[in-house]
NULO-604480 format. One line per 5 residues: their letters; for each residue x, z, y of N, C-alpha, C, CB. Coordinates in nm, 2 decimals. Glycine has a CB too. Layout:
BEGIN
A = X/Z/Y/X/Z/Y/X/Z/Y/X/Z/Y  ...
END
This chain:
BEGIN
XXXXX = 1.09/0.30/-2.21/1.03/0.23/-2.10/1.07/0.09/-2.11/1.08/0.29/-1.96  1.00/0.01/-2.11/0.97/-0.16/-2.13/1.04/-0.22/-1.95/0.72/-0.20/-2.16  1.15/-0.30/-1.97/1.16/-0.39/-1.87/1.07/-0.40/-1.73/1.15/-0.49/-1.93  0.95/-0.40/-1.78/0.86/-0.42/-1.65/0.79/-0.28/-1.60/0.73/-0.55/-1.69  0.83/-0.16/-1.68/0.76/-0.03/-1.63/0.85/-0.01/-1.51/0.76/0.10/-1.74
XXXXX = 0.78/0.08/-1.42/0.84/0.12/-1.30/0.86/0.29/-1.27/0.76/0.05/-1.20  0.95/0.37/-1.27/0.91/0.51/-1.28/0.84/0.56/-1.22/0.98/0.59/-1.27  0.74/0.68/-1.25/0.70/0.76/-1.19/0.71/0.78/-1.04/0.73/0.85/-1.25  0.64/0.82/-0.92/0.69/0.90/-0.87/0.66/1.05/-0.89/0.69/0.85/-0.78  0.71/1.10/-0.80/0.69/1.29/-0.83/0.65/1.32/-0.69/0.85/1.40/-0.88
XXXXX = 0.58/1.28/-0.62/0.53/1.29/-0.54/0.42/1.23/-0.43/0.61/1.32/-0.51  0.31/1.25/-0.36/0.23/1.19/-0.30/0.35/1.16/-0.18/0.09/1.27/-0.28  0.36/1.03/-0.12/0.40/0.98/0.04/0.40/1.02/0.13/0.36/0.90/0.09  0.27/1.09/0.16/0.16/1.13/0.22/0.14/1.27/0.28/0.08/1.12/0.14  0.16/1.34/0.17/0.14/1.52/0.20/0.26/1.54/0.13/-0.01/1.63/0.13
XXXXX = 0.30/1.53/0.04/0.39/1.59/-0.03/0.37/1.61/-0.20/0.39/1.71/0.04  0.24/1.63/-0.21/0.21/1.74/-0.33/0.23/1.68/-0.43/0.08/1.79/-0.35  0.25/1.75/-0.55/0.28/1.76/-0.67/0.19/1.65/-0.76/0.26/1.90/-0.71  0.04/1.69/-0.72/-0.06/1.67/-0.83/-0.15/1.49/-0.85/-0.18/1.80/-0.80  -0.06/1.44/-0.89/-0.06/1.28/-0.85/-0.13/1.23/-0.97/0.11/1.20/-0.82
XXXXX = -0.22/1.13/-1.00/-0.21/1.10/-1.11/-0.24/0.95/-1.10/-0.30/1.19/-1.20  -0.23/0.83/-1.21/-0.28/0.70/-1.26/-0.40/0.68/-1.17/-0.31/0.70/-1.42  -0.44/0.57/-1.13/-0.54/0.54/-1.13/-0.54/0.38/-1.21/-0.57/0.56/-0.98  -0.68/0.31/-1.26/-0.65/0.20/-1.31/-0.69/0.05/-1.20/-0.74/0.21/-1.45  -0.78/0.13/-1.09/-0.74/0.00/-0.96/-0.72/0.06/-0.85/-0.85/-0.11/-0.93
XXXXX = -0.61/0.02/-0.78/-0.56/-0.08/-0.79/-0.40/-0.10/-0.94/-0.52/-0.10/-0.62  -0.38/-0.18/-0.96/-0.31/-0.18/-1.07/-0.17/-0.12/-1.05/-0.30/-0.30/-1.11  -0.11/-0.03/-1.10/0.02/0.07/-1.07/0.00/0.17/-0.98/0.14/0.00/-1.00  -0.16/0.19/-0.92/-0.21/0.28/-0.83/-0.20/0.42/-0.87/-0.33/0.24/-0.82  -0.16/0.52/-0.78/-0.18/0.66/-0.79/-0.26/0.75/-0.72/-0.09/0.69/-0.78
XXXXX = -0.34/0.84/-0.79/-0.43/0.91/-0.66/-0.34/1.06/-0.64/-0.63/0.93/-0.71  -0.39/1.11/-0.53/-0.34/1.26/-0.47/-0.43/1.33/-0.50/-0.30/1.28/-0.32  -0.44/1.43/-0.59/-0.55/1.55/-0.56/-0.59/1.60/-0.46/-0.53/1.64/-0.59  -0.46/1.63/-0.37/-0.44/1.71/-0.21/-0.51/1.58/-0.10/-0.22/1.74/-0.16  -0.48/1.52/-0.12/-0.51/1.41/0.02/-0.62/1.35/-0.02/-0.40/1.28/0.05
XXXXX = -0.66/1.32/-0.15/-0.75/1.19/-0.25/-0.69/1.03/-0.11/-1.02/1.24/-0.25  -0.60/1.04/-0.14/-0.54/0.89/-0.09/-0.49/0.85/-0.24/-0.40/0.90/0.04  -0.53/0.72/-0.23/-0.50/0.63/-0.30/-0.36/0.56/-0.27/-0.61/0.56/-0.30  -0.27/0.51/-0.36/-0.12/0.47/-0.29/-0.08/0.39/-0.43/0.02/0.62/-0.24  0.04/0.30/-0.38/0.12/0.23/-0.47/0.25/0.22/-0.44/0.07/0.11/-0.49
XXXXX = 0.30/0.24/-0.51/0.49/0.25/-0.51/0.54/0.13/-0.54/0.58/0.36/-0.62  0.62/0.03/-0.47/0.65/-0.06/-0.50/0.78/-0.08/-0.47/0.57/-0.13/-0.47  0.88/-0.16/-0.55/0.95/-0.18/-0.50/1.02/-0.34/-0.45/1.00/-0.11/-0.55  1.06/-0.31/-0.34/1.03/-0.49/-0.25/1.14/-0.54/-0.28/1.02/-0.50/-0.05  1.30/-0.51/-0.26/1.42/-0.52/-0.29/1.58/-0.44/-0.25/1.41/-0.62/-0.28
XXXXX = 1.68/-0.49/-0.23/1.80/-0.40/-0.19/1.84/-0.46/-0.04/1.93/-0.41/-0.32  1.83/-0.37/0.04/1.90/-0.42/0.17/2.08/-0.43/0.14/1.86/-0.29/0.30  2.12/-0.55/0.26/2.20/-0.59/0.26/2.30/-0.47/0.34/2.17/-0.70/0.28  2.40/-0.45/0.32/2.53/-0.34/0.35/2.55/-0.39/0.53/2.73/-0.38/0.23  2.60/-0.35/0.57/2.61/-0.38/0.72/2.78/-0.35/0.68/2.52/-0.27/0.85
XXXXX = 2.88/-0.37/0.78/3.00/-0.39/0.81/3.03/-0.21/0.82/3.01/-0.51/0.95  2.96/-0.13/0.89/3.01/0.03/0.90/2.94/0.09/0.81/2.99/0.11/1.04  2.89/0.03/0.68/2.86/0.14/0.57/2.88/0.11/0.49/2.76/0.20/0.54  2.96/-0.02/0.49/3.10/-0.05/0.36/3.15/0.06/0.35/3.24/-0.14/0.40  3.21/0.11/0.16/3.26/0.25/0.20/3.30/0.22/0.02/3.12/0.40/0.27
XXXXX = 3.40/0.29/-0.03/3.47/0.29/-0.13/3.53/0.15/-0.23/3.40/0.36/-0.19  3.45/0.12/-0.37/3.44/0.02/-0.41/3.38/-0.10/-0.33/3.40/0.05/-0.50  3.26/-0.09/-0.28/3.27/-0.17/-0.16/3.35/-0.29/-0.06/3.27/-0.10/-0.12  3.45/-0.21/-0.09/3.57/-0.26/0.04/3.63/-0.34/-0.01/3.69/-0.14/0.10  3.68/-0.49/0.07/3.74/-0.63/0.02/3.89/-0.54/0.03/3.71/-0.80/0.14
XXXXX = 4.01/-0.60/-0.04/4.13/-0.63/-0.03/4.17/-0.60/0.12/4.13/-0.77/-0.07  4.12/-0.70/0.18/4.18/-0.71/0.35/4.14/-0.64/0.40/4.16/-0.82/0.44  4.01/-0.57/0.40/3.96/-0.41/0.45/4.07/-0.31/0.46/3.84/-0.34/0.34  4.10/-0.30/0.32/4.18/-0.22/0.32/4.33/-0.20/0.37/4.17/-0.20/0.23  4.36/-0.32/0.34/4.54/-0.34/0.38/4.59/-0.31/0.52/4.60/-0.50/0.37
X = 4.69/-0.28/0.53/4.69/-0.16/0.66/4.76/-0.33/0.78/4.87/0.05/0.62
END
């Protein structure tokens, strides 16, 4: 897989189902057999941690120190 591929998914959003395939527009587009919805998976970026789901490696120095 090339830098700019994006994985699969294994599933429609939508209903659920299995049987998903390529479409060539819209570009990265997938159709549903089950629904015939058309969809795109994208991804936007990483949300930022909030203060109570800090949790392991995570944790500053001073977090931890009793």
């Amino acid at each position: 897989m090339s830098a700019t591929e994006r994985a699969a998914p294994f599933y429609c959003p939508y209903c659920a189902d299995e049987d998903i395939r390529p479409v060539e527009e819209p570009h990265g587009g997938w159709r549903c057999a089950a629904c015939l919805r058309v969809f795109v998976v994208r991804f936007v970026g990483l949300a930022a941690r909030t203060g109570a789901a800090r949790t392991g490696a995570a944790r500053t120095a001073a977090e931890v120190a009793p």
